[in-house]
C-alpha positions as CSV (number, residue, x, y, z in Angstrom):
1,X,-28.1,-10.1,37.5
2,X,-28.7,-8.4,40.6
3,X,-31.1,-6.1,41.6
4,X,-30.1,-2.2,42.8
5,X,-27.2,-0.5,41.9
6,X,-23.9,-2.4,40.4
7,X,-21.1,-1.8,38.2
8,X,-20.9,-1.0,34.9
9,X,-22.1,-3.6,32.5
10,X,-19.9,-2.0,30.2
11,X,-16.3,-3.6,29.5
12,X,-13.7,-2.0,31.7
13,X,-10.8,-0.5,29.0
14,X,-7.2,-2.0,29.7
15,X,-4.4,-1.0,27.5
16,X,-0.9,-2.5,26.5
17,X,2.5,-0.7,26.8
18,X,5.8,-1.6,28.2
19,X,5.7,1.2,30.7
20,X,8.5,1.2,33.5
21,X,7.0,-1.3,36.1
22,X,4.2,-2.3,34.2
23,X,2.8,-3.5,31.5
24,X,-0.4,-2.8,31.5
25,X,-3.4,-0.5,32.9
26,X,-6.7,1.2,33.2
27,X,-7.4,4.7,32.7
28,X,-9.3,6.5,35.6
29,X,-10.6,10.2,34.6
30,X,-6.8,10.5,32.5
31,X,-5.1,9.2,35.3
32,X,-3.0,5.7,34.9
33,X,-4.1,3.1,37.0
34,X,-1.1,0.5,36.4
35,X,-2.3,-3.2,36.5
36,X,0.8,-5.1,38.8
37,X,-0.6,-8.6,38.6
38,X,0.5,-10.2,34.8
39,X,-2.5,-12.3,33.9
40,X,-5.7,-11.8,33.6
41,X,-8.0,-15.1,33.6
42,X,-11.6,-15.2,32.4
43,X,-13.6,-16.6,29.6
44,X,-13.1,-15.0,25.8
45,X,-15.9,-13.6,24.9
46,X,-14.8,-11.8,21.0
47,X,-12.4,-10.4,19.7
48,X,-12.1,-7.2,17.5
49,X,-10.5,-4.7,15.8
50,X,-11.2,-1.0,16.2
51,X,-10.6,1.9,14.1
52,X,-8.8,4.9,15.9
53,X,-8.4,8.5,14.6
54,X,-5.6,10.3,15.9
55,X,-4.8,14.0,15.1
56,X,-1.1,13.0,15.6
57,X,-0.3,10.0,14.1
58,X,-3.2,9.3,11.7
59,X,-5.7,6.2,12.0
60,X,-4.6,3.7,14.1
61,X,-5.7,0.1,14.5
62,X,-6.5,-1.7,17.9
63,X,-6.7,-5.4,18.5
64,X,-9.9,-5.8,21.1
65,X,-9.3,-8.9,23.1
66,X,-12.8,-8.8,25.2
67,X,-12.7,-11.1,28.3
68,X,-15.0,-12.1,31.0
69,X,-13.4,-11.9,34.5
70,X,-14.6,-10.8,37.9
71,X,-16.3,-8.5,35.1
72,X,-16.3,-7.6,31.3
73,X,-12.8,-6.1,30.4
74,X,-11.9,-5.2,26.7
75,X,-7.9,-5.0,26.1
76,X,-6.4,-2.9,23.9
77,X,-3.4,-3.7,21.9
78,X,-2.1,-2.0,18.7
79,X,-3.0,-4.8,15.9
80,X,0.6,-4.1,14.7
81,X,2.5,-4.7,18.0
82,X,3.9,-8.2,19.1
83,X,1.1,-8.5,22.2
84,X,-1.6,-8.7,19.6
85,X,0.4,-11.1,16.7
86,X,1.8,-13.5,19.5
87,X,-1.7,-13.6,21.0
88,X,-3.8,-14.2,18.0
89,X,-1.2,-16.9,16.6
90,X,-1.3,-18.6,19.7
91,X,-5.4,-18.2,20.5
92,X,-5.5,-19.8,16.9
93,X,-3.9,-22.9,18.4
94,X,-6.6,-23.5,20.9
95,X,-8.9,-25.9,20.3
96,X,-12.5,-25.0,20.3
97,X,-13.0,-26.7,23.6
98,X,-9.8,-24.8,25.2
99,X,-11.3,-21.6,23.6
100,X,-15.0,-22.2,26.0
101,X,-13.2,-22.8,29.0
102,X,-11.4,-19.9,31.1
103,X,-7.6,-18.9,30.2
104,X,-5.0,-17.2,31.5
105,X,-3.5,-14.4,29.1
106,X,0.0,-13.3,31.0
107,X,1.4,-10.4,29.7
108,X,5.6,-10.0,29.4
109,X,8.1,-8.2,28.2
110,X,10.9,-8.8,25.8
111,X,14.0,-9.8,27.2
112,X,15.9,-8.4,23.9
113,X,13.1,-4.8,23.7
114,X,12.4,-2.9,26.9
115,X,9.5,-1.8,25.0
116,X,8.2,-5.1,23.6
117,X,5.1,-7.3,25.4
118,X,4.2,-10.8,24.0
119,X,1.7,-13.0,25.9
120,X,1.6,-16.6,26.6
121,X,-1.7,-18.3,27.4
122,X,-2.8,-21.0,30.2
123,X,-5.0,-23.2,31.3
124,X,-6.9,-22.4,34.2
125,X,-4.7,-25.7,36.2
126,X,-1.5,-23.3,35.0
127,X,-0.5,-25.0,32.6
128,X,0.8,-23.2,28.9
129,X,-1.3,-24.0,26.7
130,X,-0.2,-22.0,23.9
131,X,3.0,-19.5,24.3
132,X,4.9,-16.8,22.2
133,X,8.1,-18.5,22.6
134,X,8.0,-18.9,18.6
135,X,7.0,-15.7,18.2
136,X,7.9,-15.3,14.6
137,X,6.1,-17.9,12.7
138,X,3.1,-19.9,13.2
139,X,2.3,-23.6,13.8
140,X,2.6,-24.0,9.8
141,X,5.7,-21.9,9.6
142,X,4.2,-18.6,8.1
143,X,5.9,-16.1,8.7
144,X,3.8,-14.0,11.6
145,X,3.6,-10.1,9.6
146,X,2.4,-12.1,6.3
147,X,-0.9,-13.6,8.3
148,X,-4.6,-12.0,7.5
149,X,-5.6,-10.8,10.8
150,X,-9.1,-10.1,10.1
151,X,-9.4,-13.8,9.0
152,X,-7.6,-15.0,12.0
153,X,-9.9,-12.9,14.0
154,X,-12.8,-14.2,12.2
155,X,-11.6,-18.0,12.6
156,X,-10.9,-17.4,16.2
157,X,-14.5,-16.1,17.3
158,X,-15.9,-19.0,15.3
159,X,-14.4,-21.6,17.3
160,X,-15.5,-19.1,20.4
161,X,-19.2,-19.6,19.0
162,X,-19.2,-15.7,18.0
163,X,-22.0,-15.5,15.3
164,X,-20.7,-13.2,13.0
165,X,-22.0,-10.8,10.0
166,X,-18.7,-10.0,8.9
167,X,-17.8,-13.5,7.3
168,X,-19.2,-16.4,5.4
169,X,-18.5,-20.1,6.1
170,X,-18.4,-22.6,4.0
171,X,-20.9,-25.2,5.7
172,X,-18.7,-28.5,5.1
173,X,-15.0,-27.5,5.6
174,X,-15.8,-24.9,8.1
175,X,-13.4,-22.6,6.1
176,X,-14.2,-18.8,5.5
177,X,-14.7,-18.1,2.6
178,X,-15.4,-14.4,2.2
179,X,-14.4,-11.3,4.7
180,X,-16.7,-8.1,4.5
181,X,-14.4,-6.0,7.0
């Protein structure tokens, strides 16, 4: 760390949407800062999922993919929107070596929605290591909306070497065994 003044050590927010031109950006004193490039390659350091109360549409539910770039950045996906399912069944592919080493996480929109993101993720050589293209069902063929995301989120920070409160490991398969979300 260096000494004197610096940025914040705080994760910099960047949010999801299929806007017109983008896909996503930050938020600067309720301004829209749109983000033009479509990856964003770091080292995963967690992932979450956040409780949001909204006078207009009720609680909502937020996917927090936190990343380790130039800087800390957390982004935000609805846990119910195709960004967050195609990137947790594909992040669940990684071994636990690929999940230690910096990725690529490259943001697109559907070619059939307007309004639809997925993500693919690479290697830091460029290289796919994972993609959405199967968006629908995962590597076993479970069907994607049937998954437990708060055990694939569990699993995935595990291989990431998260230590982690909220579940219980069985000690020789590695499984989890119990969630307390």
């Amino acid at each position: 760390m260096q000494l004197g003044f610096g940025t914040s050590l705080q994760a910099k927010p960047i949010y999801v949407k299929a806007n017109e031109g983008f896909l996503w950006y930050f938020v600067d004193n309720d301004n829209v800062i749109p983000i033009s490039e479509p990856r964003i390659t770091g080292y995963l350091t967690g992932l979450e999922i956040r409780k949001f109360e909204s006078e207009d549409f009720g609680d909502r539910y937020k996917l927090v993919i936190k990343i380790n770039a130039d800087r800390l950045y957390a982004i935000y996906s609805g846990l119910d929107t195709w960004f967050s399912k195609s990137f947790l069944v594909r992040a669940k592919e990684l071994t636990e070596q690929q999940l230690r080493e910096p990725i690529s996480i490259e943001v697109y929109r559907s070619k059939e929605k307007k309004t639809v993101c997925f993500c693919s993720l690479y290697d830091t050589r460029g290289i796919r290591i994972a993609s959405s293209h199967q968006w629908q069902r995962d590597r076993e063929g479970k069907v994607v909306d049937d998954l437990n995301w708060e055990s694939l989120i569990a699993f995935i920070n595990k291989q990431i070497g998260i230590p982690n409160e909220d579940y219980q490991v069985d000690p020789e398969t590695g499984e989890i065994l119990e969630l307390m979300l």
